[in-house]
C-alpha positions in Angstrom: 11.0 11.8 9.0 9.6 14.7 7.4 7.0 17.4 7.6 3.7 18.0 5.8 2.0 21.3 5.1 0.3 22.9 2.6 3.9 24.8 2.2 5.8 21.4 2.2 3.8 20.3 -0.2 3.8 23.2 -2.4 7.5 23.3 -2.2 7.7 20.0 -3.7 5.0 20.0 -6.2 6.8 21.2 -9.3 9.4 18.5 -8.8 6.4 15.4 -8.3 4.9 17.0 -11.0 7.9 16.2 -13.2 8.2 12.8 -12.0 4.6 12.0 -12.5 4.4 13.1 -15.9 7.9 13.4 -17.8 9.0 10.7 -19.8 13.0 10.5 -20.4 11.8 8.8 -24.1 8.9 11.1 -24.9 9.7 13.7 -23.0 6.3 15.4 -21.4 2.8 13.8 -21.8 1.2 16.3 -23.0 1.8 20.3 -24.0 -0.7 21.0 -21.0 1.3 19.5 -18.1 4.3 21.1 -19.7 2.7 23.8 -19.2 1.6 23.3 -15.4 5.3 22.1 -15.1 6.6 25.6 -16.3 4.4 27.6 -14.3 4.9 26.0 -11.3 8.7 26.2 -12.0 8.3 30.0 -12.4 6.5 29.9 -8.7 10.2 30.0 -7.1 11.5 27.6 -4.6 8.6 28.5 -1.9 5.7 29.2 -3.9 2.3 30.0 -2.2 0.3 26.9 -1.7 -3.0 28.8 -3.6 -1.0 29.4 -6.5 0.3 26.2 -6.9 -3.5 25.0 -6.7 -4.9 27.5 -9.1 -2.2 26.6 -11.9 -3.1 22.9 -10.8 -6.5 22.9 -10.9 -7.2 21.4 -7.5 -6.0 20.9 -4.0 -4.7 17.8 -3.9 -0.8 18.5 -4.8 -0.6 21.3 -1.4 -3.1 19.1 0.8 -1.4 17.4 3.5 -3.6 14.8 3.9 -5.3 12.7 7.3 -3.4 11.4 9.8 -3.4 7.5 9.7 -3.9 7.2 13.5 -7.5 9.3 14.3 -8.2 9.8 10.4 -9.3 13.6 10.9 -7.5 15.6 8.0 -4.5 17.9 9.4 -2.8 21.1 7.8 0.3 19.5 10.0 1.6 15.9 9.9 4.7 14.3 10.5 6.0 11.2 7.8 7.5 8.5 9.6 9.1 5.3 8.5 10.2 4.5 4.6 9.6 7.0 1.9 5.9 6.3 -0.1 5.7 3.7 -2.4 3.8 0.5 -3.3 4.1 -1.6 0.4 6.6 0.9 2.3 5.8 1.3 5.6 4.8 4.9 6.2 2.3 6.6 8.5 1.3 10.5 8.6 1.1 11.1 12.5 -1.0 14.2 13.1 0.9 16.0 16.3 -2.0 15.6 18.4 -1.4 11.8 17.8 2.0 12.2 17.9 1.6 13.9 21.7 -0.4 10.4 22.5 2.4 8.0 21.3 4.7 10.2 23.4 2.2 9.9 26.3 2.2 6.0 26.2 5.7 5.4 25.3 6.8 7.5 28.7 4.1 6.1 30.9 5.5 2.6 30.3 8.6 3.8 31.0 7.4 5.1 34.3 6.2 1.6 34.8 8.9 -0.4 33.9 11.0 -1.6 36.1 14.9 0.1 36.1 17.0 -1.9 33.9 20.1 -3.0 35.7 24.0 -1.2 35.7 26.3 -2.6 32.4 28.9 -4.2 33.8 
């Protein structure tokens, strides 16, 4: 499980960055995303999420997305199952979603009988 905010993401963007674009034979792409790679290095270990979007270009490295469940985008979401990748199964749980599950999951409880004593 693991949290995802603007600062999360941020955190993590100069290392995604490298694995998006550096090649162990070529090395990087391109002298421009070597560039954005350095920069973003120089950012420090908890960079602001505006700067990394400024020396980006865009906001798509910080943004943490929609949840999966209502769809409404979220500065907060939770990542739950396998990490992301082709066919994992992963969801982005907003906590308002997250509340609901909760919700349900205790009021079947309530409504389920007791199980019985282990021997």
């Amino acid at each position: 499980m693991f949290l995802k905010t603007g600062k999360t993401n941020a955190a993590t963007a100069a290392k995604r960055w490298k694995k998006q674009y550096f090649s162990h034979v070529k090395g990087f792409m391109d002298a421009d995303r070597e560039a954005i790679y350095n920069q973003l290095v120089a950012l420090g270990p908890t960079p602001n999420p505006d700067d990394v979007d400024s020396i980006i270009g865009n906001g798509s490295w910080t943004n943490p997305g929609e949840c999966d469940e209502c769809k409404n985008p979220n500065s907060v979401l939770v990542e739950v199952g396998e990490l992301p990748d082709y066919e994992s199964r992963t969801v982005l749980i907003c906590t308002d979603c997250l509340e609901a599950a909760l919700k349900l999951a205790k009021d079947a409880q309530c409504d389920s009988p007791a199980a019985p004593p282990k021997p």
